[in-house]
C-alpha positions as CSV (number, residue, x, y, z in Angstrom):
1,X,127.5,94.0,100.2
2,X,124.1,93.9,98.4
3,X,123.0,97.1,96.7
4,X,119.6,95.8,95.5
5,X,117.7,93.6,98.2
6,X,115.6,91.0,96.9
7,X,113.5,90.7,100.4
8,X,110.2,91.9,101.2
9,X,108.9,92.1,97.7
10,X,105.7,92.2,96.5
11,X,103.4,90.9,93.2
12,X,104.4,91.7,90.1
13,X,101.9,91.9,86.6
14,X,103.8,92.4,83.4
15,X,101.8,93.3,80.2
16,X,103.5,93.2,76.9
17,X,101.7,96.4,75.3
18,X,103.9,95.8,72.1
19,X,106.0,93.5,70.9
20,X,107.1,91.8,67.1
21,X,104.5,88.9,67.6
22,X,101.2,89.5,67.4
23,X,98.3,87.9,69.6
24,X,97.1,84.1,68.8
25,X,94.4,85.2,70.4
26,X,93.2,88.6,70.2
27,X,93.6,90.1,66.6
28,X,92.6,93.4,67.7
29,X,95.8,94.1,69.1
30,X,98.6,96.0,67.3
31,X,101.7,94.4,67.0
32,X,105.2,95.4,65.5
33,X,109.0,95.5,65.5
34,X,109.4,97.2,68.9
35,X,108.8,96.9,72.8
36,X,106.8,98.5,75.0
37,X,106.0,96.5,78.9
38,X,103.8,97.8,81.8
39,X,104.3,96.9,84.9
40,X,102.5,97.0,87.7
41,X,103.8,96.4,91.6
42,X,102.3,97.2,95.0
43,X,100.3,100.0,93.4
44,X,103.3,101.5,91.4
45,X,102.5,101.8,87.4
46,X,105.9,101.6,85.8
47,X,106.0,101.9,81.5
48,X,109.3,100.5,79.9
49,X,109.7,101.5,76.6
50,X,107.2,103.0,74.2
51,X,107.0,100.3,71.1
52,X,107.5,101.4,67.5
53,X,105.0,103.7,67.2
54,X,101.3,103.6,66.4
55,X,100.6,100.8,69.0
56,X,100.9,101.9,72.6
57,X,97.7,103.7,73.1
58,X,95.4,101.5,70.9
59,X,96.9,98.5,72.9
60,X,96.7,100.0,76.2
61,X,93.4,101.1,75.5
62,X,92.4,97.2,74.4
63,X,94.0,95.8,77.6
64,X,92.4,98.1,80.0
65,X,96.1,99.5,80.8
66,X,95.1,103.7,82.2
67,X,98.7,104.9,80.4
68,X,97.5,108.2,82.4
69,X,98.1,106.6,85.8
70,X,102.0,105.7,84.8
71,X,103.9,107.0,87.3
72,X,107.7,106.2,86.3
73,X,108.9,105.5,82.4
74,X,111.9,104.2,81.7
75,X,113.9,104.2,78.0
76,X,115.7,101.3,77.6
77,X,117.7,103.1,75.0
78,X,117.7,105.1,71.9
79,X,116.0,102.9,69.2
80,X,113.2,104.4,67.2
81,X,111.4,100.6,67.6
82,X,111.6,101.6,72.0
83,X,110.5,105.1,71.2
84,X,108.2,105.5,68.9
85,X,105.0,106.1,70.7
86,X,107.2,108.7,74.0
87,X,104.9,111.6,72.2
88,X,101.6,110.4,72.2
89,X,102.3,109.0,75.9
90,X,103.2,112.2,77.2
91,X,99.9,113.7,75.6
92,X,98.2,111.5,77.7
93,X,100.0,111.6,80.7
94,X,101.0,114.7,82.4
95,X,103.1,113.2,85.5
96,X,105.5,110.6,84.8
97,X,109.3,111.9,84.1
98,X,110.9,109.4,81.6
99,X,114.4,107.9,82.7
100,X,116.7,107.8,80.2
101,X,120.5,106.4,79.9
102,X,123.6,108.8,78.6
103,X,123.8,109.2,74.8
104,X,120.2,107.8,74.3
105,X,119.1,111.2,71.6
106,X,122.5,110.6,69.5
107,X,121.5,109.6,65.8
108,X,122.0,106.0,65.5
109,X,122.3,104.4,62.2
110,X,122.4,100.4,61.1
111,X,124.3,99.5,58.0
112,X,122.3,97.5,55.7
113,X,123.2,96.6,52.4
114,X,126.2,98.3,53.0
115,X,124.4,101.7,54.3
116,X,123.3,103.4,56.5
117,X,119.8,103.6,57.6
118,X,118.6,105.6,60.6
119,X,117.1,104.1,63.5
120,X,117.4,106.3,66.4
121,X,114.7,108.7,68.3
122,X,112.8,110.3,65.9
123,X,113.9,113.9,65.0
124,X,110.1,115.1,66.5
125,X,110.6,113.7,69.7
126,X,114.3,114.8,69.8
127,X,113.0,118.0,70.0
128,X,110.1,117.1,72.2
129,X,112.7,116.3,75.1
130,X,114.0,120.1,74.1
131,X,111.0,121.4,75.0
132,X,109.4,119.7,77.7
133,X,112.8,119.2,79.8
134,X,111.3,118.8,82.9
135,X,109.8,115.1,81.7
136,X,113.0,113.8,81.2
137,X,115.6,112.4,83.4
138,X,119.0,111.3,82.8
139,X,120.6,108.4,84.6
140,X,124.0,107.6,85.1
141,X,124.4,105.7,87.8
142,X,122.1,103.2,89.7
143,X,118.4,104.5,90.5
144,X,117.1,102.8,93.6
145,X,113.2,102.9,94.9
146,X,111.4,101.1,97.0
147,X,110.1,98.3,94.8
148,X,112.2,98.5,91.3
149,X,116.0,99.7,90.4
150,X,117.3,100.7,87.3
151,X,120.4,99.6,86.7
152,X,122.5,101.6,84.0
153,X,124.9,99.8,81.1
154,X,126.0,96.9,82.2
155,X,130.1,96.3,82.2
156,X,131.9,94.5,79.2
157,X,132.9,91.3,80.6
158,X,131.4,88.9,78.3
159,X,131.1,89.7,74.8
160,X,128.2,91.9,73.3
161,X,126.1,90.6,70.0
162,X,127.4,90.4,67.2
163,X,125.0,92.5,65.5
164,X,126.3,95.5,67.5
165,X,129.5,95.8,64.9
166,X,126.4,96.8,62.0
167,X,125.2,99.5,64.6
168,X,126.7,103.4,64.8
169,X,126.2,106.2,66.8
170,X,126.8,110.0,66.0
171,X,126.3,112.6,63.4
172,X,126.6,111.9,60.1
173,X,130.5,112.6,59.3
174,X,131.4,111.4,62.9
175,X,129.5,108.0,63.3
176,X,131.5,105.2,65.6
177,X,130.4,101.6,66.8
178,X,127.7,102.0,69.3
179,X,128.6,100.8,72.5
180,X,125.3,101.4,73.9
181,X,126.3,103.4,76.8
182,X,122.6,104.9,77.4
183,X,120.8,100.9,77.9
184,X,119.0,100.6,81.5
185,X,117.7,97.3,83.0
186,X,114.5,97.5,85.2
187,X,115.1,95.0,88.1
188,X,111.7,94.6,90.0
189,X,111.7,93.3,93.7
190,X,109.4,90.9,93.8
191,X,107.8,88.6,95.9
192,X,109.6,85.2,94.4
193,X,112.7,87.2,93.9
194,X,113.8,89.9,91.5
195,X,112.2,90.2,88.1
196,X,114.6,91.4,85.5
197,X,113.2,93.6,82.2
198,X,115.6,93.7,79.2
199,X,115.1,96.2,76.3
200,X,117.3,94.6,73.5
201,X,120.7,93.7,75.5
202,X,123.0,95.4,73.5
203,X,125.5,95.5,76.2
204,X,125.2,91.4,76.0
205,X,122.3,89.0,78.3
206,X,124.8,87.4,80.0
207,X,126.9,91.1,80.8
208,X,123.4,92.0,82.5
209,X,123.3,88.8,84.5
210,X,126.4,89.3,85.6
211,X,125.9,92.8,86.7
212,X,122.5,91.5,88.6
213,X,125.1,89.6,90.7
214,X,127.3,91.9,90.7
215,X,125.1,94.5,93.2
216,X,123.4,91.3,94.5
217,X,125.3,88.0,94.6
218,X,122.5,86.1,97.0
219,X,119.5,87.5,95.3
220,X,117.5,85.2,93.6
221,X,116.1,86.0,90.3
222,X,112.8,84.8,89.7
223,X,112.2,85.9,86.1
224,X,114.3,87.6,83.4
225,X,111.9,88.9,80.8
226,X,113.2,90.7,77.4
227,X,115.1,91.1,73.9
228,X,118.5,89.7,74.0
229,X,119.6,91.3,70.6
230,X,120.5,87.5,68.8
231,X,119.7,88.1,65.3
232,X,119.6,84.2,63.3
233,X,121.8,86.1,60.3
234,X,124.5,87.6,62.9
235,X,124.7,85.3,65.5
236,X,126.5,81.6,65.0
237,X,124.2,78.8,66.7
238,X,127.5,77.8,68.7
239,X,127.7,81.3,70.3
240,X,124.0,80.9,71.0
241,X,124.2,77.8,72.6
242,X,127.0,79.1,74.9
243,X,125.0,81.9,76.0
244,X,122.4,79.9,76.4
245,X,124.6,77.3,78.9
246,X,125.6,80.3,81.0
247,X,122.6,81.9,81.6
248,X,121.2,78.6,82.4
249,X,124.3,78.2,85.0
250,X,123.9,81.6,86.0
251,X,120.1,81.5,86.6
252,X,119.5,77.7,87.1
253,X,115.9,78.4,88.9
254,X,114.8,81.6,87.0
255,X,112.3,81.6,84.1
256,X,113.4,83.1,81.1
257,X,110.6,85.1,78.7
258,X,112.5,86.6,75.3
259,X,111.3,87.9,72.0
260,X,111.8,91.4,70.2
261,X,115.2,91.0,68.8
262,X,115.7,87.3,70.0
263,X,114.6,85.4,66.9
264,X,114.0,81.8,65.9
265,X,117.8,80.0,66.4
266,X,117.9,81.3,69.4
267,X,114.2,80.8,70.6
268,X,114.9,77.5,69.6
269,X,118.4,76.9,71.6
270,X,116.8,78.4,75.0
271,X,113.5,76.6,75.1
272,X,115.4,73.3,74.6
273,X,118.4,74.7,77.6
274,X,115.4,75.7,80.2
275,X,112.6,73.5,79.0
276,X,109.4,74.0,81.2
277,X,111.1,77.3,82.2
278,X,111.0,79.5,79.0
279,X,108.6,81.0,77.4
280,X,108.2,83.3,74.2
281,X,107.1,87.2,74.4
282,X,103.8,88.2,72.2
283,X,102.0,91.3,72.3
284,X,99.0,91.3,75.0
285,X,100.7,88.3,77.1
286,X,99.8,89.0,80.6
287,X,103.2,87.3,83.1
288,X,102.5,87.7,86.9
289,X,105.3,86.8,89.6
């Protein structure tokens, strides 16, 4: 049985609002190590993530995006690079409730240079989720609407980056490997098939694809569009290249968009596995499905 039906979908525009490479084209734009895409379907303004911080508003204000009229917002997970501007968009908007996975406000560290570095939510909007509860909305299991799902961590059956074993969870003291239990996926039902928005795919690209067919094994994807957390220092090329030949047997008509965390090995190993079909993220690229 099919939990997410992929008929009767409508246009999709996806704007890249922030993202790590900047515009060839428009130098006005703000660009930085984070994520933040707007989406816009049959009249629905969806926001997932909120960039690093410092680039949301000034972009959205560049690109003619009304961050006022978002009606649904959706944390992919609890990164300060996803979260950075959630304060400043809730000064500006005074509807939209932001969807968030389980876990997503525990501290979360990366060990670099043998130590660790804090890279969660910031404390400030930590607190701002305290005190504005009602704008906040936990998720556990699969949220279904009439033209988007959000799809909560996708199961282990593949294995996640490698990167992952650098990140931790958890007060100081009581830190663990972060299994990344808060990530959400925002599958679109559009009008060439489903269009698929990763955050950083901590829980592993081709976990997520198999969790699209999972609740829908005759839907056809049409797009999947994100980071998928393969870092050139962390992840071996032959790894790479077998994720690459998987999604490619797993998705074998879909276009594939990454960039964020997916850097230059691996940009390089997909655009040669779907040719004509893959294309990189940049911040103001404007994809419509």
């Amino acid at each position: 049985m099919s939990i997410i039906n992929s008929s009767g979908g409508s246009a999709v525009t996806l704007t890249i609002l922030s993202e790590d490479s900047p515009n060839p084209k428009n130098p006005e734009l703000k660009s930085g190590h984070g994520l933040a895409i707007h989406v816009s379907v049959k009249g629905i303004s969806l926001l997932y993530d909120f960039g690093p911080g410092g680039t949301l508003i000034h972009n959205s204000e560049k690109m003619g995006i009304r961050l006022e009229d978002v009606d649904v917002a959706i944390l992919s997970h609890g990164h300060y690079d996803h979260s950075g501007d959630i304060k400043t968009f809730l000064e500006v908007n005074s509807k939209a409730v932001i969807y968030h996975g389980r876990d997503a406000f525990t501290p979360r560290w990366s060990i670099s240079n043998g130590s660790p570095r804090e890279v969660g939510i910031p404390a400030e909007i930590r607190e701002l989720r305290d005190e504005k509860p009602e704008r906040f909305a936990l998720i556990n299991d699969l949220y279904d609407r009439e033209d988007f799902v959000i799809l909560p961590a996708a199961p282990g059956l593949h294995s996640k980056p490698s990167g992952n074993s650098l990140l931790l969870a958890g007060n100081e003291g009581e830190r663990l490997q972060d299994d990344f239990v808060d990530e959400l996926t925002l599958v679109i039902r559009g009008e060439k098939g489903l269009v698929v928005i990763t955050g950083c795919s901590h829980r592993g690209i081709l976990n997520i694809s198999e969790q699209i067919k999972a609740y829908c094994s005759k839907c056809s994807v049409n797009a999947l569009i994100g980071g998928f957390h393969l870092r050139n220092k962390e992840e071996s090329e032959e790894n790479i290249r077998f994720i690459a030949g998987q999604l490619a047997e797993s998705l074998p008509d879909s276009r594939i968009y990454s960039g964020h965390c997916t850097e230059s090995n691996a940009s390089s190993i997909l655009g040669k596995t779907f040719g004509k079909r893959y294309g990189k993220m940049y911040t103001g690229r404007i994809l419509e499905f």
